[in-house]
N, C-alpha and C positions, 0 to 999 in steps of 0.2 A: 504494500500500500504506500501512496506518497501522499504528498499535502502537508499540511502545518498539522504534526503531530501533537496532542492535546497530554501527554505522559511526560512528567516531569522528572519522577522517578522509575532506574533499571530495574527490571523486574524478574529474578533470575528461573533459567527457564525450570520447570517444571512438569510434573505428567498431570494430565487431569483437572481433577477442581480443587487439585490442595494449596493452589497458589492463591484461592480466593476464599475459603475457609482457614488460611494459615493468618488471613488479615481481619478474618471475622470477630471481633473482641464483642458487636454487638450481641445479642443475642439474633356429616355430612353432606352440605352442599350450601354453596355463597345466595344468602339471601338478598342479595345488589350489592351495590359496587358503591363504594363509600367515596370520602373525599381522599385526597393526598396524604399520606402521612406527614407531608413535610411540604407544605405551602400550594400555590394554588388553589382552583376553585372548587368549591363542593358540586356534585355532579351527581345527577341520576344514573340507573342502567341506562336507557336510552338516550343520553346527549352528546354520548361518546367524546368526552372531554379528559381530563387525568382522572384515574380511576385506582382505589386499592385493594386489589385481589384480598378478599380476605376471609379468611375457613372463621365459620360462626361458633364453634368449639375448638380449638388449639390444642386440646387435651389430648393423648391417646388414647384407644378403647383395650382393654383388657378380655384379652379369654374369657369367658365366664360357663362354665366354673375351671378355675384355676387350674393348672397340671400339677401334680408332685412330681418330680425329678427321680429317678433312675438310675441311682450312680452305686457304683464309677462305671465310667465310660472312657474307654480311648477313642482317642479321637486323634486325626492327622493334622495339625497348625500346617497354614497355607507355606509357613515358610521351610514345612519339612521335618521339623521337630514333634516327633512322636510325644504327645502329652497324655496324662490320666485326670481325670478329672472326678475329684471323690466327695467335694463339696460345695453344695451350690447356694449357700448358706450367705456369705458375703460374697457378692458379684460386683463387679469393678467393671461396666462396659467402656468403652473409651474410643475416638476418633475423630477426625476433622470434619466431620459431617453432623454428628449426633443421630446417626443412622442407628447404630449397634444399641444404645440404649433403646432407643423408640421401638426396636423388636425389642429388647427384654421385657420394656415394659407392658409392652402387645402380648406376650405369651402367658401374661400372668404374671410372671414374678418379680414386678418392680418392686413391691416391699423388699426383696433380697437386695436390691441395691444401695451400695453404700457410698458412692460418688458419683462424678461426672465430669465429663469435660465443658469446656466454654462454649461449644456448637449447641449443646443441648437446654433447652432453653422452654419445653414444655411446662405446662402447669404440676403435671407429677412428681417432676424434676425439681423445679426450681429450687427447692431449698436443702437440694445436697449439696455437701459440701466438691469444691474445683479443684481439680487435682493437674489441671493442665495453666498454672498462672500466664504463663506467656502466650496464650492461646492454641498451641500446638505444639508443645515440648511438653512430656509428663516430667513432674518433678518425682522422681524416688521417694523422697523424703513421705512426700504428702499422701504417698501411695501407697508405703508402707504403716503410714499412722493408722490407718484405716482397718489392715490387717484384712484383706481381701484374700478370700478363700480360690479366687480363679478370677484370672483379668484376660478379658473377651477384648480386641482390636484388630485395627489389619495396619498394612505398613502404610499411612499417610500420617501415623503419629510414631512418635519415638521421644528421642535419640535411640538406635537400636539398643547403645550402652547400658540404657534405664530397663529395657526390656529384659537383657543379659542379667544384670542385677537381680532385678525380682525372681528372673527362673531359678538365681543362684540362691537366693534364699528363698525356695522350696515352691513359691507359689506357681502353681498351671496358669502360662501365659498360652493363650489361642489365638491365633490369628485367620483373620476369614480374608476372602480378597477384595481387593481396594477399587473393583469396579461401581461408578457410580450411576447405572442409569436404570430405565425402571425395568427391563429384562431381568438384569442381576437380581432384582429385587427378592426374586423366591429361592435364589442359592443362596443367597445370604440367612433368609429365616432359617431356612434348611439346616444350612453349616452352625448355626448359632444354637436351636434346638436341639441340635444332636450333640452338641457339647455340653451340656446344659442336663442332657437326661430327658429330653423331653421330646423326642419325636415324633408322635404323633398331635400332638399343637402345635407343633409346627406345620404340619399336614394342614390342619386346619384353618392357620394362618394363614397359610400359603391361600387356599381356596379363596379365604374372605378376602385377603388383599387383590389378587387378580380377582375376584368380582369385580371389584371395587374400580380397580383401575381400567377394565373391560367397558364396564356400565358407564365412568365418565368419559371416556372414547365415543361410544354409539350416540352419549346427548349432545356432542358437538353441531351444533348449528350449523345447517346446511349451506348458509351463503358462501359468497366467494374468499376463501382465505387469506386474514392481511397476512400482510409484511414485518416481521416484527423482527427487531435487532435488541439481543441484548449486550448492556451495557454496563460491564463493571465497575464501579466508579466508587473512589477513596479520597473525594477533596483534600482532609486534611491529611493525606500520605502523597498528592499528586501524582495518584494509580488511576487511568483511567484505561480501560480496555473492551474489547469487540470480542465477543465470543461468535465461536463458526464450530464445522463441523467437529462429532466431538467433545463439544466444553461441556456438556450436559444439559447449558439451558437448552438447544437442539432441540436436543429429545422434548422435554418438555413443553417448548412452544410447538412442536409438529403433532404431539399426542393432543394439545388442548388445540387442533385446528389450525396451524397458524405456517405458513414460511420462514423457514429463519433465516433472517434477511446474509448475515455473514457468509452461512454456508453457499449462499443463492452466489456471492461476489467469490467464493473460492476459498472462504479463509478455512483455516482448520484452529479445533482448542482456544485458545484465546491469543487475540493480536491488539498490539497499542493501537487507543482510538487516535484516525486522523480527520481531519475534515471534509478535505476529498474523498476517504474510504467511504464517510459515513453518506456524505451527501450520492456517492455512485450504488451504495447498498440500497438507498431510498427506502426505506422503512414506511409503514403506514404506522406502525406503533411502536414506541420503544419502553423496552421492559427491562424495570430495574429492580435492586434490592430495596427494602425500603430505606435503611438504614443509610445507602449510596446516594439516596435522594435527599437523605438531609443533610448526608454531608457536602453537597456541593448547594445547600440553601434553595431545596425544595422545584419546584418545577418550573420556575424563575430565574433560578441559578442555572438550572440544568439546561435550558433556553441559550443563555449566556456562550455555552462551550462551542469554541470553532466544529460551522459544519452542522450543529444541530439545528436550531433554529430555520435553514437553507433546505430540509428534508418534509414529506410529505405531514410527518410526525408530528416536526416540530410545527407546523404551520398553521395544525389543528392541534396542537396541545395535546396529542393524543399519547398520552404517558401513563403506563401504567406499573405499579410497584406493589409488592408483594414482602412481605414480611423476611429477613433472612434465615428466620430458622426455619421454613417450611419450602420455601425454592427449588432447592436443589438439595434436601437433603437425601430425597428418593428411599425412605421409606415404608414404615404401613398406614401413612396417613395420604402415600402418591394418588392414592384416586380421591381423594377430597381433594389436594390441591389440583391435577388436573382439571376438576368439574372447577372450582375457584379462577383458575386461569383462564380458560376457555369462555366462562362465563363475562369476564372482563375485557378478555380482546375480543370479545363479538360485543360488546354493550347489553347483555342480558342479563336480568337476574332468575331467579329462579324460586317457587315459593316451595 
């Protein structure tokens, strides 16, 4: 891409969405489309103006009734290390997503859980204790206070050092794989239950999640599908980026109906935003995190950036934002945020 690059800061390369969960420090079905989280005007479903995708419960839903665990269980960690797993008593899930917890706590056994990391940001969650202070480094220290019986991750958190540690003092580290899109979605519950003791809720998981994600696919709105470019944006880190084939948002603007506009220009993963890039992607809609929209001062600010304003998007204000911990985290809540998303890039709501 050329043009007057809008990236102030290098942004060193990476695989995936861990470069944009590693900067994350923020934290069934969308009954309309609110106002902005962060400036601009408030808007109906139908006036197609800045709109905020947003799930009416935030919570996870739990198994009911709960699985008891089945242990020990060997099980394979993604990275090769044959582990046992004999107590599931304190569970430590951990990652740059807050995927792996949002399954634990879907299977039932969030009570077992004794921490978290910074991605996880649920109402379940919220008041466990952070054991990832830099947002995607686990501290030992805070790992071990906790005295976790079995730490569930894959490799987009570490230091691998910290990992080495904990196995050295005795605890079962598991690691599942660090794919993030909604496919993965059922190998991941899969890999997670079966470490856990608990395979057959996972079965079950499995079903209800691809319902879920199934049934917000079929209600996608038949009209002609926008253009949507998402946009990663870190004002006060001057990170500003273009995801394309890929990045994960991809997936998620195509599942909820949509183009994505980067992949359409060729890009792949995420590329620094330019202004020529963004103006020749033409967008009808441009989707952000919400937290990215207040930090560049709301849909106003966001107006401001070379190249946006010049786009079919910016010209109709057609901005839409979404919560960070529900985006891209691609787990058992992915068919609520697809109906969520979908519902917002087409201006519908849904009762």
């Amino acid at each position: 891409m050329t043009g007057r690059a809008v990236t102030r800061r290098a942004v060193a390369p990476v695989r995936g969405l861990a470069p944009l969960v590693a900067l994350l420090l923020l934290a069934g079905a969308l009954t309309g489309c609110t106002a902005p989280a962060a400036g601009g005007e408030t808007t109906s479903a139908t006036s197609c103006g800045p709109v905020t995708a947003a799930l009416p419960d935030t919570d996870v839903t739990p198994l009911d009734p709960a699985p008891t665990p089945a242990l020990p269980v060997a099980v394979a960690s993604a990275d090769g290390v044959a582990t046992t797993v004999t107590d599931a008593t304190r569970i430590l899930p951990v990652n740059l997503y807050g995927s792996i917890a949002e399954i634990v706590f879907s299977l039932g056994l969030g009570g077992n859980v004794v921490g978290r990391d910074t991605s996880t940001t649920f109402p379940a969650a919220a008041r466990l204790p952070v054991v990832t202070p830099a947002g995607h480094d686990l501290s030992a220290e805070a790992v071990l206070a906790l005295a976790p019986t079995v730490v569930l991750a894959d490799d987009s958190i570490g230091p691998p050092e910290t990992l080495r540690q904990l196995r050295a003092a005795g605890i079962p580290v598991v690691l599942v794989a660090a794919e993030q899109t909604l496919d993965a979605v059922p190998a991941h519950v899969r890999a997670i239950a079966a470490a856990l003791g608990v395979g057959e809720a996972g079965e079950r998981l499995v079903a209800r999640v691809q319902g879920e994600i199934a049934a917000a696919r079929d209600g996608v709105p038949d009209d002609a599908p926008p253009r949507v470019a998402f946009l990663y944006l870190r004002g006060t880190a001057g990170v500003y980026l273009i995801g394309g084939r890929g990045a994960g948002s991809d997936a998620m603007i195509e599942a909820a109906g949509g183009v994505d506009a980067g992949t359409a220009i060729g890009l792949a993963k995420f590329r620094p935003l330019t202004s020529e890039g963004l103006i020749n992607a033409a967008p009808d809609v441009i989707l952000v995190m919400s937290g990215g929209l207040a930090s560049v001062g709301g849909v106003d600010g966001l107006l401001t950036l070379p190249g946006v304003a010049q786009t079919p998007a910016g010209a109709a204000r057609r901005i839409v934002d979404m919560d960070d911990g529900v985006l891209l985290t691609f787990g058992t809540r992915s068919g609520r945020v697809v109906r969520a998303l979908a519902d917002a890039l087409h201006c519908q709501g849904r009762s």
